[in-house]
C-alpha positions in Angstrom: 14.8 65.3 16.6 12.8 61.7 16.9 14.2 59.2 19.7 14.4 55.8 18.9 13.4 54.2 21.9 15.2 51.2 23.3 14.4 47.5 23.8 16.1 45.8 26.4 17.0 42.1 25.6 16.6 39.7 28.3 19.5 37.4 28.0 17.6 35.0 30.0 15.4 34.6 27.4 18.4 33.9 24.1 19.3 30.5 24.5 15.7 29.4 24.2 15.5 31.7 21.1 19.0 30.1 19.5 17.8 26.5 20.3 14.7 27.0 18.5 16.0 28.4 15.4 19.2 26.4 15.5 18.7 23.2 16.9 15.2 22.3 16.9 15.9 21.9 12.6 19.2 19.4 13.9 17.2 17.2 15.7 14.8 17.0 12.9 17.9 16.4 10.0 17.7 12.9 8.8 13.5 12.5 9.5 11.4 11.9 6.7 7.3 11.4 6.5 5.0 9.8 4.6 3.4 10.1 1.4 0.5 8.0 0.2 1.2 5.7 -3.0 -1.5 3.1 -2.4 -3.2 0.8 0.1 -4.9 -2.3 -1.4 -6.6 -4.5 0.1 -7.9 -8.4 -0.5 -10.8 -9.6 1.6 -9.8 -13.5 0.8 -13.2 -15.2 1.1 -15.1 -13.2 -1.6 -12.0 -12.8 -3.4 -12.6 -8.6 -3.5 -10.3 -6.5 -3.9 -9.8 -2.8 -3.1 -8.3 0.8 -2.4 -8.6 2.5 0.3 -7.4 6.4 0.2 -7.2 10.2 1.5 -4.1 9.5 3.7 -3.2 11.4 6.8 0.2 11.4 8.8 1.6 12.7 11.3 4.5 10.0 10.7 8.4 10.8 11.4 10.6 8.3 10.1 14.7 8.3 10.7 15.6 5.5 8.2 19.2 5.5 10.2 17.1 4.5 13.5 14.2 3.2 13.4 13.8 3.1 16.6 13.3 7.1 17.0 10.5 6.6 14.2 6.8 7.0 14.8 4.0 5.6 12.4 0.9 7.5 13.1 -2.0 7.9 10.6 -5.4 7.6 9.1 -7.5 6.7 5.9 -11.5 7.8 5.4 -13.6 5.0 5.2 -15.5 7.0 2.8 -12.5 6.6 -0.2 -12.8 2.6 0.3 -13.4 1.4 -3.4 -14.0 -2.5 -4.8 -15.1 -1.1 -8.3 -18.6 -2.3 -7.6 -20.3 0.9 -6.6 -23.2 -0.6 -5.3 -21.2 -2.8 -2.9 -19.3 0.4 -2.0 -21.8 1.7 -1.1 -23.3 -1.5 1.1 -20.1 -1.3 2.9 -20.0 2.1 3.9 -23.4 1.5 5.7 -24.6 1.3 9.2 -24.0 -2.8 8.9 -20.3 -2.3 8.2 -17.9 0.4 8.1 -20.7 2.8 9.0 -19.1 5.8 7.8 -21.2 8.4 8.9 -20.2 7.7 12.4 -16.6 6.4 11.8 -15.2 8.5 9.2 -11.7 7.2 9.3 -9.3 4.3 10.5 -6.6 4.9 12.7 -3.7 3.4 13.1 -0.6 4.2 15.8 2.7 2.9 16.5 3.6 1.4 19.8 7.3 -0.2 19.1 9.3 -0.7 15.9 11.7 -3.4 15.1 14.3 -4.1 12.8 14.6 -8.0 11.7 17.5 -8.2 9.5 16.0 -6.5 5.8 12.7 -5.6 7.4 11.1 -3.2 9.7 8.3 -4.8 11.8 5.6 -1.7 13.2 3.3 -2.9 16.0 0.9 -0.6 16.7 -3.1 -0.3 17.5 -5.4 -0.2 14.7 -8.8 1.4 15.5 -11.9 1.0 12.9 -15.4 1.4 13.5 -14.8 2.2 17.5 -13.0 -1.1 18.1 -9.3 -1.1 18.7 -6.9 -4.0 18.5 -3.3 -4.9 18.0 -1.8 -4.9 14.3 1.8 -5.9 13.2 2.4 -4.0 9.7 6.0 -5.8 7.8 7.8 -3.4 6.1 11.2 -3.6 3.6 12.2 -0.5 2.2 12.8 -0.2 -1.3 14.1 2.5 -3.9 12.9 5.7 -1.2 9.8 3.6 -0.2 8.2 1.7 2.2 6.4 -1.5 1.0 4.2 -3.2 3.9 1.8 -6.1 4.4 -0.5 -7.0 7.1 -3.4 -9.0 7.8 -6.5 -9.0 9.8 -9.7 -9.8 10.2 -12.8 -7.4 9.5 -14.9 -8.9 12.7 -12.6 -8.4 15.3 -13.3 -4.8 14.5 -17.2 -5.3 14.2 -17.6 -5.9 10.8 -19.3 -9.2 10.4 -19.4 -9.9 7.0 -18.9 -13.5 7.6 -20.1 -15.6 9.9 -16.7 -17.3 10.8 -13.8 -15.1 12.1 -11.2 -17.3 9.3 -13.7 -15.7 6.4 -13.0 -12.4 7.7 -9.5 -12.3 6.7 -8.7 -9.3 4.4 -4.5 -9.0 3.3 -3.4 -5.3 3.2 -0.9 -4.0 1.0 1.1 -0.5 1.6 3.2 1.3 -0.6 4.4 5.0 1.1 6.8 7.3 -0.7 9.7 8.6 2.0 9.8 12.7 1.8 12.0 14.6 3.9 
């Protein structure tokens, strides 16, 4: 006859068990993340225009409360595209978005605002080692968020024009909400 031996159960140690599998997933209900649709971009002076891709997120968006949400996530600065490859090319140099030693742009939440049918993110944007404040304007539309900001490409050390003013690029975001 084989004996089956027995496991003792510390009951000390179920409620951790039955919050994990039971209400960890509540607290969760309601969040969605982010899916890339596209980032454009509009560097005004030179009147170029661009993508900028391979998304990362580690986002969590309740569209009941934003105030619970969190906007956190990068792009490589190797996917930026103008659709002049030589020029791509120039700007993922040493000179400018230096690539090699930046590989991607960061950006993080730091407080989240609703303003009657828009969702204002402030956060810190860090590119090529230099971090600063950004203010990203969302509205959301049809299961998506559709955002705008602006800044300017030398406050993150990337001169490309001599004057601060001429280094004012308009971003454009469109993210799909997934649940």
């Amino acid at each position: 006859m084989t004996t089956i031996p027995l496991k003792i159960v510390d009951m000390n140690k179920i409620p951790y068990a039955l919050l994990l599998t039971f209400c960890v997933p509540l607290l969760l209900l309601g969040q969605q993340s982010l899916k890339l649709r596209e980032i454009n971009f509009v560097f005004e002076s030179k009147e170029v225009a661009g993508t900028i891709g391979d998304f990362r997120s580690v986002s969590k968006i309740d569209i009941d409360d934003f105030s619970n949400a969190t906007f956190e996530g990068s792009v490589s600065t190797a996917s930026l595209k103008t659709g002049n490859f030589l020029r791509d090319w120039s700007l993922k140099g040493r000179k400018y978005f230096n690539e090699d030693d930046y590989p991607r742009i960061h950006f993080k939440s730091t407080g989240i605002s609703e303003i009657e049918d828009t969702i204002e993110v402030e956060g810190v944007l860090t590119m090529k080692g230099n971090s600063n404040p950004l203010s990203i304007i969302f509205k959301q539309e049809n299961g998506q968020l559709i955002g705008s900001a602006t800044l300017y490409t030398s406050d993150y050390g990337i001169q490309i024009k001599k004057k601060r003013v001429e280094n004012k690029v308009r971003i454009a975001f469109v993210f799909d909400l997934e649940e």
